[in-house]
GUDRENVO-468888 format. One record per residue: residue in three letters; x, y, z of N, C-alpha, C in turn. Coordinates in pm, whole numbers, padded with zeros to 5 digits, always signed. Each point is the difference from the previous one (the first is absolute). Layout:
// residues N
ALAXYZXYZXYZ...
***
This chain:
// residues 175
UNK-08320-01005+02244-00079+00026+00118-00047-00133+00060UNK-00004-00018+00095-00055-00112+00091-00168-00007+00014UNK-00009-00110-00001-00128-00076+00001-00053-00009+00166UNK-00111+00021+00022-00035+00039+00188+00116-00133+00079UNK-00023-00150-00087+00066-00099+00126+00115+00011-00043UNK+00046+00090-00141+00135-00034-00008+00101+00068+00087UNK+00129-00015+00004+00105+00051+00076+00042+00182-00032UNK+00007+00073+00044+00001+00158-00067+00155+00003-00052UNK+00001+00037-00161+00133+00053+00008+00076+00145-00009UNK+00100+00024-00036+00043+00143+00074-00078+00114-00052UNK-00098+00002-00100-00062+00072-00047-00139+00012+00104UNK-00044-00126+00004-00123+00030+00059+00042+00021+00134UNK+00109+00006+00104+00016-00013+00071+00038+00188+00008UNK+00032+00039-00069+00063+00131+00007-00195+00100+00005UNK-00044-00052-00080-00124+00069-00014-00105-00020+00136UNK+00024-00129+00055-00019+00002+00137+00069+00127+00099UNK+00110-00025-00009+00069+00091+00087-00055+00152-00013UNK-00015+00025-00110-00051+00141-00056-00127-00012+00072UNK-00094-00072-00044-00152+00001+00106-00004+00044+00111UNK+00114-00084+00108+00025+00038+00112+00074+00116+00010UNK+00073+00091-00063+00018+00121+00016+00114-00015+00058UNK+00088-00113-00026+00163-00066+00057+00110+00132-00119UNK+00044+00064+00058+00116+00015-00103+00129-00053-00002UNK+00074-00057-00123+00067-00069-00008+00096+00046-00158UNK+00164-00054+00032+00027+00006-00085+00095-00110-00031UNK-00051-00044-00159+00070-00140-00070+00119+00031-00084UNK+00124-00097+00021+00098+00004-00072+00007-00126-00099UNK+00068-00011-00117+00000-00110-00061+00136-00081+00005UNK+00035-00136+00000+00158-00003-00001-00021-00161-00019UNK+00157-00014-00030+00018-00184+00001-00073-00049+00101UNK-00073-00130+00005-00017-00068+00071+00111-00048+00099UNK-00094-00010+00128+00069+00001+00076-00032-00118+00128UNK+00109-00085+00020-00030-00109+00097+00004-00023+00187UNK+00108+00116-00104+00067-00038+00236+00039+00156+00058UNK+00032+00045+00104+00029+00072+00042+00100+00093-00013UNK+00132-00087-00042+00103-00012-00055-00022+00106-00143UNK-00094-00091-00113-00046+00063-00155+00000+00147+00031UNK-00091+00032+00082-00063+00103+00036+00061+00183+00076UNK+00140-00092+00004+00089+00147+00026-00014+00114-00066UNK-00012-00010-00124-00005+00161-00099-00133+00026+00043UNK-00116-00075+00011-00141+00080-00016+00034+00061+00179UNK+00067-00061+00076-00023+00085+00119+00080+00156-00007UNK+00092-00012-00072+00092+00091-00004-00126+00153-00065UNK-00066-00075-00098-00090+00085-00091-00134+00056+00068UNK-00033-00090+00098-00121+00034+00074+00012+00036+00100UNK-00021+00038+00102+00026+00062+00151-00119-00046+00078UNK+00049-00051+00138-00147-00066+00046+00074-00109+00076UNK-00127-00072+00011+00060-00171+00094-00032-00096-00154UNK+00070-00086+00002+00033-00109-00134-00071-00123+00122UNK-00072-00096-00044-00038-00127+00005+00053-00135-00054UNK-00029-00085+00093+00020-00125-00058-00110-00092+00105UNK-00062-00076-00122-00165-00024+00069+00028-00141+00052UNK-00053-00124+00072+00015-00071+00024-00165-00083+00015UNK-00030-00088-00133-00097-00120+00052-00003-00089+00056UNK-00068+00011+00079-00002-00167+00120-00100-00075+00122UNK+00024-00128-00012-00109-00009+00037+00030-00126+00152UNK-00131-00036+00057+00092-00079+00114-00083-00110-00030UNK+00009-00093+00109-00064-00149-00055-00129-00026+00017UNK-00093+00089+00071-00165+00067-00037-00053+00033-00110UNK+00121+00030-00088-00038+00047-00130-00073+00170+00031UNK+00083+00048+00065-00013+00158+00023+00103+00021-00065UNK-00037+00114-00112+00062+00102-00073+00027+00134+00034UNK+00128+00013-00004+00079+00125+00087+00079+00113-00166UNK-00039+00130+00011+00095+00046-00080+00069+00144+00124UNK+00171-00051-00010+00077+00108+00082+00070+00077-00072UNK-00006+00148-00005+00059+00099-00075+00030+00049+00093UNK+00211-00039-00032+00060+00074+00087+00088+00062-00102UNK+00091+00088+00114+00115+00107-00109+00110-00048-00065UNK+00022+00014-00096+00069-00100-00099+00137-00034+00036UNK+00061+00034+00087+00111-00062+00081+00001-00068+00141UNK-00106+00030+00065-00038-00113+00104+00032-00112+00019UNK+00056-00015+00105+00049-00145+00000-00093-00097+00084UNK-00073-00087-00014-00105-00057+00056+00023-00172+00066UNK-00003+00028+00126+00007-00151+00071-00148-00057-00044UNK+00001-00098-00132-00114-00079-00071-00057-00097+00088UNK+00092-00020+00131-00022-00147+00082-00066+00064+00113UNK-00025+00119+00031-00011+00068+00109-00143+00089-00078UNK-00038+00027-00144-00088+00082-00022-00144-00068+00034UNK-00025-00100+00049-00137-00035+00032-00043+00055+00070UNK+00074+00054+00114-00033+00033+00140-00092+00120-00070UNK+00098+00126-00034-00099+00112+00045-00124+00012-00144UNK-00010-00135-00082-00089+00037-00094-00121-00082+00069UNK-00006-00062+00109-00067-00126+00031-00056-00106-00024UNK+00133-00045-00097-00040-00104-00095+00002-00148+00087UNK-00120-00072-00013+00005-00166+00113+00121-00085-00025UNK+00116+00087-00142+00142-00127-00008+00095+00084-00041UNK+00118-00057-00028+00106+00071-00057-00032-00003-00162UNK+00029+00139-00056-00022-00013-00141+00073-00033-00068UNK-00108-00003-00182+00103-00070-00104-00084+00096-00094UNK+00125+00037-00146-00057+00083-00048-00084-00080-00115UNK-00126+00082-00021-00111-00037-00105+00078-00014-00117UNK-00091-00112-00055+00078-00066-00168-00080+00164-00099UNK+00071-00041-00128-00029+00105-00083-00120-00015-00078UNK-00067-00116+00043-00139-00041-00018-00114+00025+00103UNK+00019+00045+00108-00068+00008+00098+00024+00167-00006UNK+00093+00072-00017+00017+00119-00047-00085+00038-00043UNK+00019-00043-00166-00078+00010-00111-00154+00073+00030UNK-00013-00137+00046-00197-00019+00063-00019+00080+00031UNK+00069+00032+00135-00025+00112+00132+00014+00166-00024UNK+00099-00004-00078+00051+00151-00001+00022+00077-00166UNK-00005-00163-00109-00032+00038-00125+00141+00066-00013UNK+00127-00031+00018+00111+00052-00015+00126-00118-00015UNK+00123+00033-00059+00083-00146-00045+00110+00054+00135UNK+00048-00108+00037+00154+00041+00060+00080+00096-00036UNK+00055+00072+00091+00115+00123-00061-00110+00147-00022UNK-00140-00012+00012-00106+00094-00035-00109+00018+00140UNK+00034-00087+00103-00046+00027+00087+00040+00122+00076UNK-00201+00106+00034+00020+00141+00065-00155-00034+00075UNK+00021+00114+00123-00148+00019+00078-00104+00004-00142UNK+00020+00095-00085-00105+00034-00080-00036-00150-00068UNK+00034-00107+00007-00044-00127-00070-00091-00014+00105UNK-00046+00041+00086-00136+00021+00149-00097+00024-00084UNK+00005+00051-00103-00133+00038-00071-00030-00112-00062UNK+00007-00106-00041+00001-00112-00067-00031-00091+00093UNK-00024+00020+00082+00004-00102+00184-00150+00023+00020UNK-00149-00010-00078-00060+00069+00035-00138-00139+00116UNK+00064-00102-00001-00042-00095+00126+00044+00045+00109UNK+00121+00090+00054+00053+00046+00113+00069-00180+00069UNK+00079-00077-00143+00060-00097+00074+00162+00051+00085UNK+00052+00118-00049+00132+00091+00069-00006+00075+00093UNK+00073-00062+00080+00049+00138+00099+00117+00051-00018UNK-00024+00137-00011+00137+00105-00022+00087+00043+00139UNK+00076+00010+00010+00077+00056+00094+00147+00091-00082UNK-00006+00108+00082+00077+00086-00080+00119+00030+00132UNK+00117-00015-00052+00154+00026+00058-00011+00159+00060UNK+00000+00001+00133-00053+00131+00077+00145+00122-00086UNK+00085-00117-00004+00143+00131-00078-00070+00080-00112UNK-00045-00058-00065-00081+00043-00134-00069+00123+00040UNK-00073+00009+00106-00067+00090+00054+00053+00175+00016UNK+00105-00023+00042+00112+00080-00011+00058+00104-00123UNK-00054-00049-00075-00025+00054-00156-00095+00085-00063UNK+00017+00119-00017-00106+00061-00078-00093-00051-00145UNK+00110-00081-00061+00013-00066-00115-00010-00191-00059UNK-00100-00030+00020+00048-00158-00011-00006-00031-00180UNK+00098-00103-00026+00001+00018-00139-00031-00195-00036UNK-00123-00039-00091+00015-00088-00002-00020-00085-00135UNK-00041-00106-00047+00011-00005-00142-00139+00002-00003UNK-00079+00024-00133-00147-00007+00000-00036-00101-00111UNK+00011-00066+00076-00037-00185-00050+00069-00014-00087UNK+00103+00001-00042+00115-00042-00127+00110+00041+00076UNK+00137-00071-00046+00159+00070+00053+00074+00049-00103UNK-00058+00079-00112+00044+00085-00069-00054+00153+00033UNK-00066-00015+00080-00030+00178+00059-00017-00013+00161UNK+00022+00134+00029+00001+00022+00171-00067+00142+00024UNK-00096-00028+00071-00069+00104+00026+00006+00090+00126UNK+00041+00108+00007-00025+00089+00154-00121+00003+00041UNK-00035+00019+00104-00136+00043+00090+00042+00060+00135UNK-00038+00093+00005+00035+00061+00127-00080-00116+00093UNK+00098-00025+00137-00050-00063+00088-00151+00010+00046UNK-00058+00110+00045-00099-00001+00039-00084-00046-00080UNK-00002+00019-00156-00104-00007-00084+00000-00167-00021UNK+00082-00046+00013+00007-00127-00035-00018-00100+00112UNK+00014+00027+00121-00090-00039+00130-00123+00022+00005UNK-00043+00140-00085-00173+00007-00046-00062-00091-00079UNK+00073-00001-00119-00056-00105-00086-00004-00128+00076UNK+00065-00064+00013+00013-00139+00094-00100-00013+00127UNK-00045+00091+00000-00082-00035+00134-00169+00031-00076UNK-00009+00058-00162-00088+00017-00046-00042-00069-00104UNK+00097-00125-00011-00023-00103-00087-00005-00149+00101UNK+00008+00046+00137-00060-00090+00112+00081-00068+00068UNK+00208+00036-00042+00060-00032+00017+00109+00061+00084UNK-00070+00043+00120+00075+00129+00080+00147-00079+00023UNK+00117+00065-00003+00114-00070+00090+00007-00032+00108UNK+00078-00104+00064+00034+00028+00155+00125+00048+00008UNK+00022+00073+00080+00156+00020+00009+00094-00075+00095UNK+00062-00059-00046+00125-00084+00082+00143+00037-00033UNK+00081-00028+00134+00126-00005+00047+00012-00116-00070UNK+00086-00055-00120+00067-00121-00010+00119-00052+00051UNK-00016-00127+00032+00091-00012+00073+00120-00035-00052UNK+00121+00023+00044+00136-00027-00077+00085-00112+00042UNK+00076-00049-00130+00090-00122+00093+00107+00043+00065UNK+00013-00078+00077+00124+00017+00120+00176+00044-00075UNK+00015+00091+00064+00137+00042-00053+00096-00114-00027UNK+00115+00041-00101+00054-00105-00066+00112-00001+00069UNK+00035-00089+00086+00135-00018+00079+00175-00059-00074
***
């Protein structure tokens, strides 16, 4: 169990969720890194699949974007609609750490609960939206958790971390 400043892990984080009255359901499986890894758990779960993105611009504003796990994202072009003052670069796994209390390959919205300075802004992939189902890992990449969309736009906006929703933007077709 976690200590008040410590980072929550999937236990205390699940008993959170229960507080809030989130229902959710956890699968267990290999760890998992990339999008790619992650083919069988989509096959197994039904829903929108994620792939999270930390980053930050040269203000030292911290951005977390959860878009749908095949999205293809123009990175040189995403400042615009997050309104970041530069072009981004993604956060080291130490600045992670700090912020969201989570390692690389384990980054999800729910590491928002661990954010409790409000140094992140979330923005969520409007495709995602589209989904009855968003499925994401709950702070480790050996499990993936469902949440029905709505409930999990509840929580996030009740741990102070409402989404914004954005259009990301895509790179230019490949000629």
């Amino acid at each position: 169990m976690s200590t008040p400043d410590a980072p929550l892990d999937p236990q205390a984080l699940f008993a959170l969720l229960d507080r809030h009255g989130v229902p959710y359901r956890t699968v267990e499986h290999e760890a998992v890194f990339t999008v790619a890894q992650s083919q069988a758990i989509e096959r197994d779960l039904p829903g929108g699949h994620t792939k999270n993105l930390f980053l930050k611009d040269k203000k030292g504003q911290i951005f977390l974007v959860t878009a749908e796990a095949h999205a293809r994202i123009d990175l040189k072009k995403l400042h615009v609609p997050l309104g970041a003052a530069s072009r981004l670069s993604f956060g080291s796994a130490e600045l992670l750490g700090e912020v969201l209390g989570v390692e690389p390959g384990s980054v999800t919205p729910l590491a928002l609960a661990n954010d409790r300075t409000g140094r992140v802004r979330f923005f969520l992939d409007r495709t995602l939206t589209g989904f009855d189902t968003i499925n994401v890992h709950p702070l480790v990449n050996t499990m993936t958790t469902a949440i029905p969309r709505d409930a999990l736009v509840a929580f996030l906006a009740a741990i102070d971390h409402p989404p914004t929703v954005v259009d990301l933007p895509e790179p230019p077709a490949e000629t």
